[in-house]
DOFIBA-648494 format. One line per field, with one value per residue: residue number from 1; residue in one letter; chain; x, y, z of N, C-alpha, C in turn. Coordinates in nm, 3 decimals. Atoms other than C-alpha are relative to their C-alpha. Layout:
<lopas>
k	c(NUM, ...)
r	c(A, ...)
c	c(A, ...)
n.px	c(X, ...)
n.py	c(Y, ...)
n.pz	c(Z, ...)
ca.px	c(X, ...)
ca.py	c(Y, ...)
ca.pz	c(Z, ...)
c.px	c(X, ...)
c.py	c(Y, ...)
c.pz	c(Z, ...)
</lopas>
This chain:
<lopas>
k	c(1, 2, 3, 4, 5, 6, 7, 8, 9, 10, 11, 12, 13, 14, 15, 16, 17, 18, 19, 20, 21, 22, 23, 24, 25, 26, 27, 28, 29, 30, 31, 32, 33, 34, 35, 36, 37, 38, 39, 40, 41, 42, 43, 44, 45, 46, 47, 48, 49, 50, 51, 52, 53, 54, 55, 56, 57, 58, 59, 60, 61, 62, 63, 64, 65, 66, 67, 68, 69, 70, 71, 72, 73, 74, 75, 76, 77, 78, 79, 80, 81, 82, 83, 84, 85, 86, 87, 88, 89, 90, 91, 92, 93, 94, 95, 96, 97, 98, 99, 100, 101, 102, 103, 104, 105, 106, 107, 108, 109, 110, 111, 112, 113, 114, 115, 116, 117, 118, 119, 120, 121, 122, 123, 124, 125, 126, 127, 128, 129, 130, 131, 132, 133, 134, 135, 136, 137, 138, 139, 140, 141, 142, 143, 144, 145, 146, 147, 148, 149, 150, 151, 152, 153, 154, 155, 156, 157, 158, 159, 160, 161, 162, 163, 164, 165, 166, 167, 168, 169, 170, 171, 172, 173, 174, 175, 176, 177, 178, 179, 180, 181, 182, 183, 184, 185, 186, 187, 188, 189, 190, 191, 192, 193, 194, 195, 196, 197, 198, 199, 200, 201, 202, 203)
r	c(X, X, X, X, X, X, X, X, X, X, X, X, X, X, X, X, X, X, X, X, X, X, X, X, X, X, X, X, X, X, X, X, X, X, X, X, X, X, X, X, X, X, X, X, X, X, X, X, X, X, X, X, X, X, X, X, X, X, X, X, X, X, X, X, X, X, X, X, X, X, X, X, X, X, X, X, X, X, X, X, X, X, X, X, X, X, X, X, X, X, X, X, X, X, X, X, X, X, X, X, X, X, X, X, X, X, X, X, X, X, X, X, X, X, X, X, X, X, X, X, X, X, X, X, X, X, X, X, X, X, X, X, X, X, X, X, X, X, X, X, X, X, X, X, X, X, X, X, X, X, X, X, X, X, X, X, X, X, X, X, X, X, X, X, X, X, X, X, X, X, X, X, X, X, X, X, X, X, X, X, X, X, X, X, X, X, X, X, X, X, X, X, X, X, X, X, X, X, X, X, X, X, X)
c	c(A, A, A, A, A, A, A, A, A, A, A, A, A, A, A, A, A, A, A, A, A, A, A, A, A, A, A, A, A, A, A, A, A, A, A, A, A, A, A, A, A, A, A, A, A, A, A, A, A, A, A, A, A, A, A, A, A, A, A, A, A, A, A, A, A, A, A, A, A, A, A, A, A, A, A, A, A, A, A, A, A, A, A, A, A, A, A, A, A, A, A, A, A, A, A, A, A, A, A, A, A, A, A, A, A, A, A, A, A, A, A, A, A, A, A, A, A, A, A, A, A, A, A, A, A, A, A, A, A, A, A, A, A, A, A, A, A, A, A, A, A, A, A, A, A, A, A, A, A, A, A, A, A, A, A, A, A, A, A, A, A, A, A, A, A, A, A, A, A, A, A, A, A, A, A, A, A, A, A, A, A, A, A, A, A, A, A, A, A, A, A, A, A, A, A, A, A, A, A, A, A, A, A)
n.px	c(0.092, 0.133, 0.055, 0.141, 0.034, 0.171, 0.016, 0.129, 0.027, 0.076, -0.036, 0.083, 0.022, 0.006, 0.002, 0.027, -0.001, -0.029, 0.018, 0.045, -0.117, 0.039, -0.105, 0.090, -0.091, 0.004, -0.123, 0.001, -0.177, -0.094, -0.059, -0.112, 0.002, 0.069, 0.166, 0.009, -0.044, 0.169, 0.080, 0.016, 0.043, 0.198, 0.086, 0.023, 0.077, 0.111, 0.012, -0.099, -0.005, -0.058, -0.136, -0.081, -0.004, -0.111, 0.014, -0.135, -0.015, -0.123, 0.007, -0.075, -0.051, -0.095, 0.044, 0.020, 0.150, 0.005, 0.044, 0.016, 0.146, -0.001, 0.123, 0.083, 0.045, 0.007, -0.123, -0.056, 0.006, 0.115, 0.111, -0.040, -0.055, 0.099, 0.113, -0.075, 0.000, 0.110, -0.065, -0.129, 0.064, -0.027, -0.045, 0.051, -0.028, 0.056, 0.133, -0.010, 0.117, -0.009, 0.101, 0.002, 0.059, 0.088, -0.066, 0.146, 0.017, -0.103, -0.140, -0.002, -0.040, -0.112, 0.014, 0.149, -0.013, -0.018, 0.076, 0.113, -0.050, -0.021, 0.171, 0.038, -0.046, 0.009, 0.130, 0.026, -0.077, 0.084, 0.118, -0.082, -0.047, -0.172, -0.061, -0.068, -0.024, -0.163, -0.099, -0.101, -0.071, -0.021, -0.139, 0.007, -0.148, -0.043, -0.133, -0.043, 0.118, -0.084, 0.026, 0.157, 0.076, -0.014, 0.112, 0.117, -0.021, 0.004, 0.108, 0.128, -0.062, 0.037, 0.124, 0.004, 0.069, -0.062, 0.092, -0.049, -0.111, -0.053, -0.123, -0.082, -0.131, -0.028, 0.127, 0.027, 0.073, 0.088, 0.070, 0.027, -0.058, 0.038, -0.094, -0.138, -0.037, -0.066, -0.132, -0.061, 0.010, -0.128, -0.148, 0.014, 0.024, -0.128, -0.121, 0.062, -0.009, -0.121, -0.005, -0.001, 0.151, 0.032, 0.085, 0.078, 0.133, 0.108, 0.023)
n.py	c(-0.102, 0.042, -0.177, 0.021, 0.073, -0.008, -0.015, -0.054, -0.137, -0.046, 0.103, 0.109, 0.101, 0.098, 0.145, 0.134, 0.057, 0.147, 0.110, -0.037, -0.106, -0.149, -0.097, -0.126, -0.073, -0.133, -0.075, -0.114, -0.103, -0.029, -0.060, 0.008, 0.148, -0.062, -0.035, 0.128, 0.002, -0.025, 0.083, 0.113, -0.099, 0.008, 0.173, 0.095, 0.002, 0.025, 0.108, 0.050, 0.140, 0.057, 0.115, -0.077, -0.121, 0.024, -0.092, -0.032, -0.115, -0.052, -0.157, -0.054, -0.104, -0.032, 0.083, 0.164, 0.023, 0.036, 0.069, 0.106, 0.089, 0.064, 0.087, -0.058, 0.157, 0.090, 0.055, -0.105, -0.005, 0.030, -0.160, -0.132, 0.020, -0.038, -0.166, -0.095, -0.015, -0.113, -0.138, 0.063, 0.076, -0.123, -0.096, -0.117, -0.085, -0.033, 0.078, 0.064, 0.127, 0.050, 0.098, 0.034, 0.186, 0.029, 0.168, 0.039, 0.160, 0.147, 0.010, -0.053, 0.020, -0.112, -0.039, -0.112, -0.166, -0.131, -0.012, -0.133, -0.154, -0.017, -0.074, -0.076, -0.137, 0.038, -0.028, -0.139, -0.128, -0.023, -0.127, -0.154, -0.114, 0.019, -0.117, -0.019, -0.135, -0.039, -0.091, -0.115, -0.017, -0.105, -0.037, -0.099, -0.059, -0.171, 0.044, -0.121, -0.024, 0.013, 0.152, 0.051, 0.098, 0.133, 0.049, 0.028, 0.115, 0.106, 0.054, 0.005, 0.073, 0.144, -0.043, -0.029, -0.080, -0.055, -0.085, -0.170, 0.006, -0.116, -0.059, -0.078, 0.022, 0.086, 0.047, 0.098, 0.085, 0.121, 0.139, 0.097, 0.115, 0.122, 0.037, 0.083, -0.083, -0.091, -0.017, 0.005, -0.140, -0.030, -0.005, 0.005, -0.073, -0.033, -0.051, -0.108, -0.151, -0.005, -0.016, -0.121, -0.002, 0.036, 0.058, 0.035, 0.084, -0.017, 0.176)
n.pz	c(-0.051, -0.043, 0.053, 0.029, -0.115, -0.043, -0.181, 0.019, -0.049, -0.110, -0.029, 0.059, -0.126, 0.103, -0.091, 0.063, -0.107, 0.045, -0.096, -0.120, -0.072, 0.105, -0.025, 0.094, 0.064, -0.030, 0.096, -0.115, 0.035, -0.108, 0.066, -0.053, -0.051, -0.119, 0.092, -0.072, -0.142, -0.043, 0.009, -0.078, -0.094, 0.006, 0.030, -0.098, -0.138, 0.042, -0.002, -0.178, -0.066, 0.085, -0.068, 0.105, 0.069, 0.032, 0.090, 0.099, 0.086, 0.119, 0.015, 0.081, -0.132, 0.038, 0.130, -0.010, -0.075, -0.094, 0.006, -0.135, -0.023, -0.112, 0.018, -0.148, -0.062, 0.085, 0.020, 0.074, 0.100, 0.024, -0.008, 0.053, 0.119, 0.110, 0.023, 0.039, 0.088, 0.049, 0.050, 0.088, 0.125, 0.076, 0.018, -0.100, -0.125, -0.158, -0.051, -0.076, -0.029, -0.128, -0.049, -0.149, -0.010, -0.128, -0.025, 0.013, -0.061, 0.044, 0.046, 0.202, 0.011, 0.048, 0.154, -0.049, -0.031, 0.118, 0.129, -0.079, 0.002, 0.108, 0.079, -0.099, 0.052, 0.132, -0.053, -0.046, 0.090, 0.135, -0.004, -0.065, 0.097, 0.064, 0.097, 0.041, -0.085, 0.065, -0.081, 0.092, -0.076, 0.037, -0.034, 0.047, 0.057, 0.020, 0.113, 0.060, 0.097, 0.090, 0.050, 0.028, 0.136, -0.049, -0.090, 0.001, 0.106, -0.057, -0.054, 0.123, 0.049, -0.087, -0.036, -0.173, -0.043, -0.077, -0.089, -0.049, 0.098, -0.035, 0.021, -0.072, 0.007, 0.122, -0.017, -0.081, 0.022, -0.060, 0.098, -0.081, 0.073, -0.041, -0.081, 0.060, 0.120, -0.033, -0.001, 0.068, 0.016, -0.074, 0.083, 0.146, -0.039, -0.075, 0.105, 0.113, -0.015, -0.050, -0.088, -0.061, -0.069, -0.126, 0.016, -0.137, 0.070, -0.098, -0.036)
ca.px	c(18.087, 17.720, 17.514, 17.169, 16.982, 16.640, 16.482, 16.135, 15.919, 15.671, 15.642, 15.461, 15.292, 15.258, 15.080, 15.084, 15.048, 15.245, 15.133, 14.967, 15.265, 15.191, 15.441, 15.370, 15.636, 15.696, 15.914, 16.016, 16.303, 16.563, 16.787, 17.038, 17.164, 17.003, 16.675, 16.704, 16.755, 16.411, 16.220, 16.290, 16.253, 15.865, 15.816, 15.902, 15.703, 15.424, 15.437, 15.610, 15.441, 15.578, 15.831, 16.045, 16.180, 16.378, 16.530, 16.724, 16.882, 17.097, 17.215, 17.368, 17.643, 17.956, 17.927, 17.935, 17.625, 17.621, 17.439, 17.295, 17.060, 16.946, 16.770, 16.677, 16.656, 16.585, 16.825, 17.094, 17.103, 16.694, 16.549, 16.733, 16.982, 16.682, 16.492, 16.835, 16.850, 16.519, 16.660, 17.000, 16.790, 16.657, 16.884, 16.729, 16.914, 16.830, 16.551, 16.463, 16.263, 16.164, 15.939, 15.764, 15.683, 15.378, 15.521, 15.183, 15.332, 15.456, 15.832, 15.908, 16.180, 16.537, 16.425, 16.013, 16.143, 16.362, 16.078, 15.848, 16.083, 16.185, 15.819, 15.732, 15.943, 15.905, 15.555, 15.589, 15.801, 15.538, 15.322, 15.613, 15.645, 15.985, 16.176, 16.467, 16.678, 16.985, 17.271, 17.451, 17.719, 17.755, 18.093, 18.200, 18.556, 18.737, 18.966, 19.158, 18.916, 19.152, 19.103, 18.731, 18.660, 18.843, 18.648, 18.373, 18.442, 18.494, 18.189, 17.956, 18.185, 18.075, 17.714, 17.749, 17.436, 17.555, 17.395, 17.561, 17.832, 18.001, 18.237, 18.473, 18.832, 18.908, 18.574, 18.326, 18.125, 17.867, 17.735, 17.573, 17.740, 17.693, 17.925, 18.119, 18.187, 18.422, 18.754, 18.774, 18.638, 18.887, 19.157, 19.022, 19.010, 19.354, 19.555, 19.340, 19.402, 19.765, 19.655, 19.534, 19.171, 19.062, 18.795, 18.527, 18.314, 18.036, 17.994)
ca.py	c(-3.322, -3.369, -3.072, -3.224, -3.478, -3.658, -3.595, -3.586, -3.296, -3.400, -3.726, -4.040, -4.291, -4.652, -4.973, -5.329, -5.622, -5.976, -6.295, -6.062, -5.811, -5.440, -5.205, -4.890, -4.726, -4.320, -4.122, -3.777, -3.511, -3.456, -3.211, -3.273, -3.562, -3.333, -3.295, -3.643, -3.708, -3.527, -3.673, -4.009, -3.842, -3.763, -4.142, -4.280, -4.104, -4.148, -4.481, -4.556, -4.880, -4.995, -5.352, -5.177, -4.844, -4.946, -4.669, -4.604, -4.266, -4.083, -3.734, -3.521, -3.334, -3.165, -3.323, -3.673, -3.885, -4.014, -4.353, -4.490, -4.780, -4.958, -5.239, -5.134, -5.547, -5.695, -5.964, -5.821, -5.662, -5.777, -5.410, -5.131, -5.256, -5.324, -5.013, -4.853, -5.039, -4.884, -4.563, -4.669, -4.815, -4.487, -4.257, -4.043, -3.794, -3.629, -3.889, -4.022, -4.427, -4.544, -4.857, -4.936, -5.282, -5.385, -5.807, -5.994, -6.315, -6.508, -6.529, -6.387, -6.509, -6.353, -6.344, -6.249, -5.938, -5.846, -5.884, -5.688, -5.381, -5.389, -5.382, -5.162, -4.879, -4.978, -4.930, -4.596, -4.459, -4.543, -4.287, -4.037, -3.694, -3.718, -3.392, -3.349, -3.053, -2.864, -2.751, -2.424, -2.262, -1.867, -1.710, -1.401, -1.256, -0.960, -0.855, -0.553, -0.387, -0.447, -0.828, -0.819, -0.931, -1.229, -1.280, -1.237, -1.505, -1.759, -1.670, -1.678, -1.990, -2.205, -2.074, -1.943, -1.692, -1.401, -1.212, -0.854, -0.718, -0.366, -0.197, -0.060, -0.106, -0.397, -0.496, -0.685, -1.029, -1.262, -1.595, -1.875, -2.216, -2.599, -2.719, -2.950, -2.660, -2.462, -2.561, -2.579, -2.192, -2.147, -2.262, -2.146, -1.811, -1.806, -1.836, -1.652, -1.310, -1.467, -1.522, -1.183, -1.285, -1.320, -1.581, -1.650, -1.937, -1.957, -2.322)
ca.pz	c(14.596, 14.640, 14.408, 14.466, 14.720, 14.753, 15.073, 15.202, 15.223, 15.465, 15.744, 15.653, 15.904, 15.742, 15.995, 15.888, 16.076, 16.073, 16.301, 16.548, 16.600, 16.466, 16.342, 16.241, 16.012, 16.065, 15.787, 15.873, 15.685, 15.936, 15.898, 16.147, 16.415, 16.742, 16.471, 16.467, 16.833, 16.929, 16.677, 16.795, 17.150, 17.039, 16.883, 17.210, 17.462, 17.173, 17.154, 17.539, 17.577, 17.249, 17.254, 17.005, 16.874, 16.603, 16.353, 16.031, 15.918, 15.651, 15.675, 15.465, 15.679, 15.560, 15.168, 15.360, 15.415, 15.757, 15.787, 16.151, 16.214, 16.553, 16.596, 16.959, 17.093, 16.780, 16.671, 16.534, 16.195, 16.173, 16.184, 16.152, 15.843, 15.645, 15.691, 15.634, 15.319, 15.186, 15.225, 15.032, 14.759, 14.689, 14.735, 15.060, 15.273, 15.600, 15.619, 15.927, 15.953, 16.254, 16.296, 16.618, 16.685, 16.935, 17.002, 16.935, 17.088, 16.855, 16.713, 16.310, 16.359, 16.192, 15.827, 15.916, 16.113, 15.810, 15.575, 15.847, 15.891, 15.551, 15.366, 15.654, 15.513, 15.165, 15.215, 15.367, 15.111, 14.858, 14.991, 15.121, 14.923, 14.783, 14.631, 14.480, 14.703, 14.483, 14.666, 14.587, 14.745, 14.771, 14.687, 14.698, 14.460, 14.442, 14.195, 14.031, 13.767, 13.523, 13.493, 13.501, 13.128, 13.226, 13.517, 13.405, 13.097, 13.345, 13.528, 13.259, 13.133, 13.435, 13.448, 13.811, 13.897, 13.935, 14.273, 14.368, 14.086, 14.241, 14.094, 14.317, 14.382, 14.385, 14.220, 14.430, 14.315, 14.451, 14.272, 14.363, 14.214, 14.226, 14.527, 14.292, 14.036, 14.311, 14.308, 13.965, 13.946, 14.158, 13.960, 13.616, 13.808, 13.952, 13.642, 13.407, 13.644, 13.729, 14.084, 14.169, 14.320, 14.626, 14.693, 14.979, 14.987, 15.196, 15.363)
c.px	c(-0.142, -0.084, -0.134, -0.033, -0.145, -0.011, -0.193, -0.110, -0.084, -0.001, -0.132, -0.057, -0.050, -0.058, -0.022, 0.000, 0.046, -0.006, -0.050, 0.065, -0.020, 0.123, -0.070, 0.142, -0.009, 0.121, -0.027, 0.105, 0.007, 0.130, 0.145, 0.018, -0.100, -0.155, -0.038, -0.033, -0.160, -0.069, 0.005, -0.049, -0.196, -0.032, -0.012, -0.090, -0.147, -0.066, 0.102, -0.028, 0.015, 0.087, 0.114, -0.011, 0.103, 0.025, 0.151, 0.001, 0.073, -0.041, 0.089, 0.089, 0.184, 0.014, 0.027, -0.142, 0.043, -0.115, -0.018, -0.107, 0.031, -0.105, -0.089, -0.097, -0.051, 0.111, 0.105, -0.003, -0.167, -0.072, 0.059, 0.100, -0.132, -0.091, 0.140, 0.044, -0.107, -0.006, 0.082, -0.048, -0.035, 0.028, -0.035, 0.117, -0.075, -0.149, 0.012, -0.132, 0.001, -0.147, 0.012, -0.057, -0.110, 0.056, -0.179, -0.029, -0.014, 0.096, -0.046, 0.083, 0.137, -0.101, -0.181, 0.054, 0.090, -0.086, -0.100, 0.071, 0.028, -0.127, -0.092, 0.017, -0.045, -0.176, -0.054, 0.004, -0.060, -0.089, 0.104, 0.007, 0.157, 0.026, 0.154, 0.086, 0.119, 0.058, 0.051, 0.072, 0.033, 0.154, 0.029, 0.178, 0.001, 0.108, 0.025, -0.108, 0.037, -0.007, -0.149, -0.027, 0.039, -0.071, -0.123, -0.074, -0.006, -0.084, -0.084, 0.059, -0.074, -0.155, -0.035, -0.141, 0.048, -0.077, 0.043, 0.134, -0.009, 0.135, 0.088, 0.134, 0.046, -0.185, -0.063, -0.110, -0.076, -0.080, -0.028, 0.081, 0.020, 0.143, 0.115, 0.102, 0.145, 0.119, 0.031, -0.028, 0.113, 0.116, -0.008, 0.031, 0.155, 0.090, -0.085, 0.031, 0.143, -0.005, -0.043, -0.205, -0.019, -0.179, -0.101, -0.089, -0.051, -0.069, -0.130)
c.py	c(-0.031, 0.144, -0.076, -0.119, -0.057, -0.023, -0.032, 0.178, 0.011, -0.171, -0.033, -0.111, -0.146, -0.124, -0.111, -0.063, -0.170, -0.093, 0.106, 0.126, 0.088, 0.030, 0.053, 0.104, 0.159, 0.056, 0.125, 0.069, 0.020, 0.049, 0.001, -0.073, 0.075, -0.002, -0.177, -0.102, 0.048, -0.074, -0.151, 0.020, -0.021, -0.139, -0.081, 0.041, 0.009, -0.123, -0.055, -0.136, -0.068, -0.133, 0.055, 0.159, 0.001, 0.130, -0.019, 0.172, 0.059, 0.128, 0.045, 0.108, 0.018, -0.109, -0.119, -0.065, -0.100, -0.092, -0.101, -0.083, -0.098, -0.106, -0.026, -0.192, -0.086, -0.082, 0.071, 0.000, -0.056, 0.076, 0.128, 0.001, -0.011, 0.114, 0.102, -0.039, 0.024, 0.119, -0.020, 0.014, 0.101, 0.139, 0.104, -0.026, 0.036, -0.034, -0.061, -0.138, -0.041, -0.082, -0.051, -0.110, -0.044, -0.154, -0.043, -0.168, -0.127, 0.073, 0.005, -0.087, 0.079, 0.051, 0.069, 0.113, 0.006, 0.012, 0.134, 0.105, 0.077, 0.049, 0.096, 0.120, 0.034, 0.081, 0.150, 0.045, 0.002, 0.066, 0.121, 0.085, 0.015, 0.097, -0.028, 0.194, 0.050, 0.092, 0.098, 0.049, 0.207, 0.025, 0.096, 0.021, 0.121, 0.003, 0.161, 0.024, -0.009, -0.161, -0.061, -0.051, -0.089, -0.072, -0.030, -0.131, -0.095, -0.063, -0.097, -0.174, -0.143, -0.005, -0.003, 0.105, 0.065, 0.093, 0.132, -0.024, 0.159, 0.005, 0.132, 0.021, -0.026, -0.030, -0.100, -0.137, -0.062, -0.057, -0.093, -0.174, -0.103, -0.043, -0.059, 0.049, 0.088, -0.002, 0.036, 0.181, 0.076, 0.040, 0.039, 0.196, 0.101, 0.017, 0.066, 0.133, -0.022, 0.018, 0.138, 0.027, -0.032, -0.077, -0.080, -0.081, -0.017, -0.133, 0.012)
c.pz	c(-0.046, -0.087, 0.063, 0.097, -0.035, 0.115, -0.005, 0.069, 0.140, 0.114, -0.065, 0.118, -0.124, 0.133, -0.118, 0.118, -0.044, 0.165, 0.155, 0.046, -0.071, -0.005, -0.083, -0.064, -0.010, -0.078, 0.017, -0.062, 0.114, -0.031, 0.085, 0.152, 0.178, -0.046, 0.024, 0.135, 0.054, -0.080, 0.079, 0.154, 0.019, -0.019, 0.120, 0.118, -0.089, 0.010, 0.114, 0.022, -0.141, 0.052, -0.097, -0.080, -0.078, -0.110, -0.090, -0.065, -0.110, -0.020, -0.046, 0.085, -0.107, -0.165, 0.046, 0.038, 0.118, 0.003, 0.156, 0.005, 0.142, 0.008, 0.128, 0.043, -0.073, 0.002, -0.093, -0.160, -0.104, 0.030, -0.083, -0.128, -0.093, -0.036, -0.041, -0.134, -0.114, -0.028, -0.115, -0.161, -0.085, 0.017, 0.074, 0.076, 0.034, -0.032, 0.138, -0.005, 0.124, 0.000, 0.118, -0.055, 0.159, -0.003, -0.028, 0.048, -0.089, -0.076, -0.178, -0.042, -0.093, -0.156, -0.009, 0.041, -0.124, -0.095, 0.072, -0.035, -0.165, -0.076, 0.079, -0.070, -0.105, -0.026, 0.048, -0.119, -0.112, 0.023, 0.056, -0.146, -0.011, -0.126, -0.024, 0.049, -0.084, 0.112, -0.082, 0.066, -0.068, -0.008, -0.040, -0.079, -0.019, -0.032, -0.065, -0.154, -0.142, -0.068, -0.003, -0.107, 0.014, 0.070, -0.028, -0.089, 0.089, 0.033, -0.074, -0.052, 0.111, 0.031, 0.121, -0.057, 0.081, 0.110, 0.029, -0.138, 0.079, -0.007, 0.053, -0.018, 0.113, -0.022, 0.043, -0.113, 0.034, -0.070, 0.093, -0.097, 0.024, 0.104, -0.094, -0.121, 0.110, -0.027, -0.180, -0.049, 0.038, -0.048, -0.106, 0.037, 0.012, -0.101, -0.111, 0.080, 0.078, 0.162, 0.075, 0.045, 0.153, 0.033, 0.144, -0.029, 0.157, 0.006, 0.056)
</lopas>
């Protein structure tokens, strides 16, 4: 499980220029593969008479990271793998890279375009704003009022934050707590009140 992420906060535009041929590198948080999908969308009818729209992403989706790159008529694996290992390198989710390429009429050849796309990004990402995002996961329990000092030992035990406490019958809970802390709340939960909780987590 995934508690925490670096992302960026805001986009980045980056040009260089090798043997005549521009590219202009564009970094961008993206928060999901349709978010994705338009931006690229905007880059191309920005840059329409572009010879290339090549892109690398990584998004954070259900605690997996999802990893696409295209090299959109490059040779293969001489665009979009290297700008997707720039991300990799350090450690960004829902980023989106996308370097355009103007052709400038003469050949890079395989290993020139990976140095282009590659120091392209590289390049960006040394001027991109780069945060650090924590995940948390709300969850609510409810439990006979009778096993609350237990409960509440646990809470306090895993340093959940606790948000609503109402005591009713059964009494109600709501915390917030690092994704990778749940199950074991769970289970520290379940036999400390002998199974008699009921537990909602909020994906």
């Amino acid at each position: 499980m995934i508690d925490s992420y670096l992302t960026l906060t805001d986009s980045t535009l980056y040009k260089t220029t090798r043997k005549k041929s521009r590219f202009i590198a564009l970094l961008s948080p993206a928060d999901s593969q349709d978010d994705v999908q338009r931006q690229l969308d905007d880059v191309r009818r920005a840059y329409h008479d572009a010879t290339h729209h090549c892109y690398a992403f990584r998004l954070l989706l259900d605690d997996a990271i999802v990893e696409v790159s295209h090299d959109d008529g490059e040779p293969s694996g001489s665009a979009g793998l290297p700008m997707m290992q720039q991300l990799t390198n350090r450690n960004l989710c829902n980023v989106l890279a996308v370097v355009v390429r103007y052709f400038g009429g003469t050949k890079l050849g395989v290993g020139g375009l990976v140095r282009a796309y590659s120091n392209a990004v590289s390049e960006a990402l040394e001027r991109a704003p780069v945060i650090t995002r924590t995940l948390k996961t709300r969850i609510t329990i409810r439990f006979p009022v009778e096993v609350n000092s237990s409960v509440m030992s646990i809470i306090h035990r895993f340093s959940a934050r606790i948000d609503a406490l109402v005591y009713e019958d059964p009494v109600r809970i709501e915390i917030t707590l690092p994704p990778s802390q749940v199950e074991a709340l769970r289970a520290a939960l379940t036999e400390a009140t002998g199974a008699r909780i009921e537990l909602e987590v909020e994906l």
